[in-house]
C-alpha positions, -999 to +999 in steps of 0.1 A: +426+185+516+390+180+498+389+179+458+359+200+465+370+227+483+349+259+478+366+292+488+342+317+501+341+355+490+332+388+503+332+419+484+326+452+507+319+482+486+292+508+482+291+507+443+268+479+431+293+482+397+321+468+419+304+443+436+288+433+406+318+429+389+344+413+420+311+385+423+312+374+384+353+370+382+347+349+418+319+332+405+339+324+374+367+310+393+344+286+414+341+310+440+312+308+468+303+348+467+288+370+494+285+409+490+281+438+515+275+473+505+291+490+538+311+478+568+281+474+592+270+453+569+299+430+566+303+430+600+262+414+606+273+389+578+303+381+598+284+365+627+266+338+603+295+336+577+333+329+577+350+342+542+384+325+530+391+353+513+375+396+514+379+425+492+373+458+512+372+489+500+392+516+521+368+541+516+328+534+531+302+556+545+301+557+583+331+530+588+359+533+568+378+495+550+403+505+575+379+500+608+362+471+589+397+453+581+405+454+619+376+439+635+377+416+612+408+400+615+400+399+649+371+379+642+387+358+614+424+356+620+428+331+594+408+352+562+427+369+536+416+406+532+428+421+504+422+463+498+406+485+470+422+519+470+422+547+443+451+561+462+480+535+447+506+548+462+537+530+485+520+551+517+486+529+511+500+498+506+521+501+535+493+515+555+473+480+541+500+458+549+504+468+584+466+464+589+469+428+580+462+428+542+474+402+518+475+432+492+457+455+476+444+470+440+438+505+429+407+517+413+400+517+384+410+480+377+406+455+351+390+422+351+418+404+345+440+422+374+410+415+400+411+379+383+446+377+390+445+388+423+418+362+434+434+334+421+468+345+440+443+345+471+429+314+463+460+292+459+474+312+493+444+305+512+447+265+494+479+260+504+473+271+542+447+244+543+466+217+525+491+225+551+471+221+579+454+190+564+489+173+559+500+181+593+469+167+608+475+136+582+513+133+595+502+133+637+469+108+631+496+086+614+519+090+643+492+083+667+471+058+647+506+036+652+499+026+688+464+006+677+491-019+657+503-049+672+504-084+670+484-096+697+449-116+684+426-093+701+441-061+682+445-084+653+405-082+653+401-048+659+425-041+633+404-062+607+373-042+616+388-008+611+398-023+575+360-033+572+345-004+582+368+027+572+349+030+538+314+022+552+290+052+566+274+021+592+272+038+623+300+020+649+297+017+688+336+013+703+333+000+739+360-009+764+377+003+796+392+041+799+428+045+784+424+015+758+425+038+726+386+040+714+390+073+698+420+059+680+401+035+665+372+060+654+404+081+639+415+047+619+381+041+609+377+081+596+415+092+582+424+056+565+393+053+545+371+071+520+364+098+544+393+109+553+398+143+539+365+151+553+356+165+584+362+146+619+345+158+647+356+143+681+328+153+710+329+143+746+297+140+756+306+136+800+321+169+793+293+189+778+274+216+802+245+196+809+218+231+797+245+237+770+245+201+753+218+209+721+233+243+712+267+227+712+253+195+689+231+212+667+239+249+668+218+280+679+200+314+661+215+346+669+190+354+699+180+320+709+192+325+743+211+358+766+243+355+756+235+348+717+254+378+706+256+358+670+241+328+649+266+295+657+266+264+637+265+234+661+288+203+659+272+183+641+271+205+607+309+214+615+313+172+608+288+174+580+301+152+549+327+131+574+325+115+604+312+128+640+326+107+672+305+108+703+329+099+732+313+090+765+277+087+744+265+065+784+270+103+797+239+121+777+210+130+799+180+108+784+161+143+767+191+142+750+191+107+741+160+113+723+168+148+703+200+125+690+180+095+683+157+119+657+186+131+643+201+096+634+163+084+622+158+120+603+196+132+590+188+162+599+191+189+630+171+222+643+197+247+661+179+262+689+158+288+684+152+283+652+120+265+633+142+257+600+157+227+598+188+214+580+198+183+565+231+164+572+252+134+562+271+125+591+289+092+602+282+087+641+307+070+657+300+067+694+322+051+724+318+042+760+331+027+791+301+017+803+279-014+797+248+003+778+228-030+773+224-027+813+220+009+812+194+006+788+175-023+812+181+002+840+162+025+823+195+053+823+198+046+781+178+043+757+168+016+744+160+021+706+191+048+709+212+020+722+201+000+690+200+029+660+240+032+679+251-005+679+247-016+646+284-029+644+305-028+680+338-028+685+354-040+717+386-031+729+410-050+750+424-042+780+460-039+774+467-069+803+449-088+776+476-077+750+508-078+771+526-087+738+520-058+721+538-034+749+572-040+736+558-025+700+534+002+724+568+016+741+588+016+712+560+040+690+555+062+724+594+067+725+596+079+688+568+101+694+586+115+727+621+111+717+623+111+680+658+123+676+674+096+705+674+057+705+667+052+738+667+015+755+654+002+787+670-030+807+655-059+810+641-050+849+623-021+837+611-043+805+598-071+826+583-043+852+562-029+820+552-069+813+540-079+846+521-046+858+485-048+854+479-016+841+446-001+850+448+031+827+457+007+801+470+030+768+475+059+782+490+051+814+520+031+790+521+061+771+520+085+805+547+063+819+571+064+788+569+104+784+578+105+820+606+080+818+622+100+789+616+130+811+635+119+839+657+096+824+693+099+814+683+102+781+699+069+767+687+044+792+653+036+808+656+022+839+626+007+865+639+038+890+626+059+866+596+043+862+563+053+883+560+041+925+530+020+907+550+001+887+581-003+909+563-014+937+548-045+914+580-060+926+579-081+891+601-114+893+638-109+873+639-124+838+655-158+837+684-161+813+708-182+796+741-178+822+766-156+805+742-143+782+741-104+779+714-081+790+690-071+768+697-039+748+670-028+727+632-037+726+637-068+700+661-084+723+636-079+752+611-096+732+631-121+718+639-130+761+605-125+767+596-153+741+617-178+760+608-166+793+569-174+780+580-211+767+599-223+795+570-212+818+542-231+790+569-262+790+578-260+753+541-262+746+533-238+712+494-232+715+496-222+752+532-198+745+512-182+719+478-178+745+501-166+771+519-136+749+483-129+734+492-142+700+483-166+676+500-197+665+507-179+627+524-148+644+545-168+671+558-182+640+569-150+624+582-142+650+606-176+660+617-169+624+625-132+627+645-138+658+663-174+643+650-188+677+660-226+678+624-240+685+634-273+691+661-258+716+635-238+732+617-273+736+645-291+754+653-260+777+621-262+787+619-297+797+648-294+814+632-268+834+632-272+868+595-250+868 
């Protein structure tokens, strides 16, 4: 929730006393105030304005508070109306009440009632978006888990997002589909300085291709058939925060270039109109695709390509961080199944370690909800794993005779870190290569698990393999 949040008024009435009087208390309070002498009126301001909070008088010429209130909340389900009656009796604020009013206030009224009865709007319509803030706080949290692990590569990335979350530089994410990239941009926006600003998340490959500017930068009331009413575009809805341009390879090249002003200018023109409008955005793009040859092939832009890639983050494939799935599976199973401890055995553990995974993230994360889906509920099995995965036919997990079968994902990496040192013949630098870790972590982690290196050594050499 921003320090600087403004609430927005609107007082309907058709005496200029009221009005004049509703806009000094709001104004005194902080308020950002709009007026409107009749419901038509309110109604036109509607389509280029969104109040937090209105104050509608029941009675106006032509349409009555009443007509006014219930278009409106139509329009703006989440605005607090409140009503001006000089009827106060139970019938009206009943009447009110069932219309969708917060409350209402009978003429004549004091400054310090219509005072009072703002600031009850104001911390209702504060609280709501508190609310919603925290609850978007608590699920980027839950999701910005899965970019953790131990694994070198994601060790780097990690360290980037620590460099860059309180930076504006603009950021270019780049790796294969599935590998988390608008993760990262959410790390980069909601654990830094910007994070109670806006975040925007656009996928450009999805965009109409005719549609893509008035989406971007907005459009006038008119601009186009259809324009019923003035719309801002995305970019001012991320103005102050942070903007993420998914798919950025997928933007025809006219758009490439209206973009590439914007970035050099800071500022946008919504279609149709000849004002334009200044921003202070953070552009963080992503792609799949290799844009330095898409620029030689003449499908990017070069100098776009450049203004984009001022830092560049590359994600691994998650083949590349096979290490990290134990820790992957364990945060998609608390999102999944939050209330059950759920296990797998070691066959479906070793199936998720040896499959190559070509959706990378998100087919681990696909896989788990289905598991839990179909699973027993307790135990995760490879028959309830995916025909991709089963049919890997990965090789059975070579243990100590008499030992018992893993139980729970630290046992499973515990094997998996012997499995890994047998097969590297007790050698340290090559285990830690193998499991996608370096030498510091595979350290931790012998201590964690009070694994006998020097009895990992001599199993190994004893190795047969």
């Amino acid at each position: 929730m921003s320090d600087d949040f403004q609430v927005r008024f609107l007082i309907v009435d058709d005496e200029q006393s009221i009005r004049k009087l509703c806009m000094t208390i709001g104004s005194s309070l902080g308020f950002h105030c709009l007026e409107a002498e009749s419901a038509e009126a309110a109604l036109a301001l509607l389509e280029t304005e969104s109040p937090d909070i209105a104050l509608v008088d029941r009675r106006l010429p032509n349409m009555s508070g009443d007509d006014l209130l219930r278009q409106a909340k139509a329009l703006l389900p989440r605005t607090e109306f409140a009503i001006i009656t000089g009827h106060g009796s139970i019938e009206s604020a009943v009447e009110a009440m069932k219309l969708g009013a917060y409350d209402y206030i009978t003429k004549p009224f004091g400054a310090g009632q219509l005072k009072l009865l703002l600031q009850r709007m104001k911390d209702k319509v504060r609280l709501v978006a508190e609310n919603e803030y925290l609850r978007q706080v608590v699920s980027n949290e839950m999701e910005l888990n899965v970019i953790d692990g131990t694994s070198a590569k994601i060790q780097d990335v990690l360290r980037m997002i620590s460099r860059l979350k309180d930076t504006r530089t603009p950021v270019l994410i780049v790796g294969e589909s599935g590998t988390g990239k608008e993760l990262v941009a959410r790390a980069i926006h909601f654990r830094g300085s910007l994070r109670k600003r806006p975040f925007v998340a656009v996928d450009c490959g999805s965009l109409v291709p005719t549609l893509i500017e008035s989406e971007l930068f907005g459009y006038e009331r008119g601009a186009f058939t259809g324009a019923l009413k003035s719309k801002e575009g995305l970019f001012v809805a991320a103005n102050g925060g942070t903007i993420f341009l998914d798919e950025i390879g997928e933007l025809p090249l006219e758009m490439q270039a209206k973009l590439l002003r914007v970035l050099q200018e800071k500022e946008i023109r919504p279609v149709g109109s000849n004002q334009r409008h200044k921003i202070d955005v953070r552009v963080i793009a992503a792609t799949n695709r290799d844009l330095e040859a898409a620029y030689r092939a003449g499908t990017f832009r070069k100098d776009l390509y450049f203004r984009l890639n001022v830092v560049t983050i590359a994600l691994p494939p998650l083949r590349e961080r096979r290490s990290d799935i134990p820790a992957l599976i364990q945060a998609f199973l608390a999102r999944y199944a939050p209330n059950h401890k759920i296990t797998l055995t070691t066959a479906a553990m070793n199936s998720f370690l040896q499959y190559e995974w070509p959706g990378n993230v998100r087919e681990l994360e696909n896989c788990i909800e289905r598991a839990v889906a179909l699973g027993n509920g307790n135990v995760i099995d490879v028959q309830d794993l995916p025909p991709s995965i089963r049919s890997a036919s990965p090789e059975p997990v070579s243990r100590p005779e008499g030992a018992p079968a893993a139980s729970n994902l630290e046992d499973l990496e515990k094997e998996t870190i012997r499995r890994v040192f047998e097969q590297a013949k007790g050698d340290k630098v090559l285990a830690g290569r193998l499991l996608g870790i370096s030498r510091a972590t595979l350290y931790r982690k012998l201590k964690r698990y009070n694994i006998d290196f020097a009895e990992l050594k001599s199993t190994a050499a004893a190795s047969p393999n």
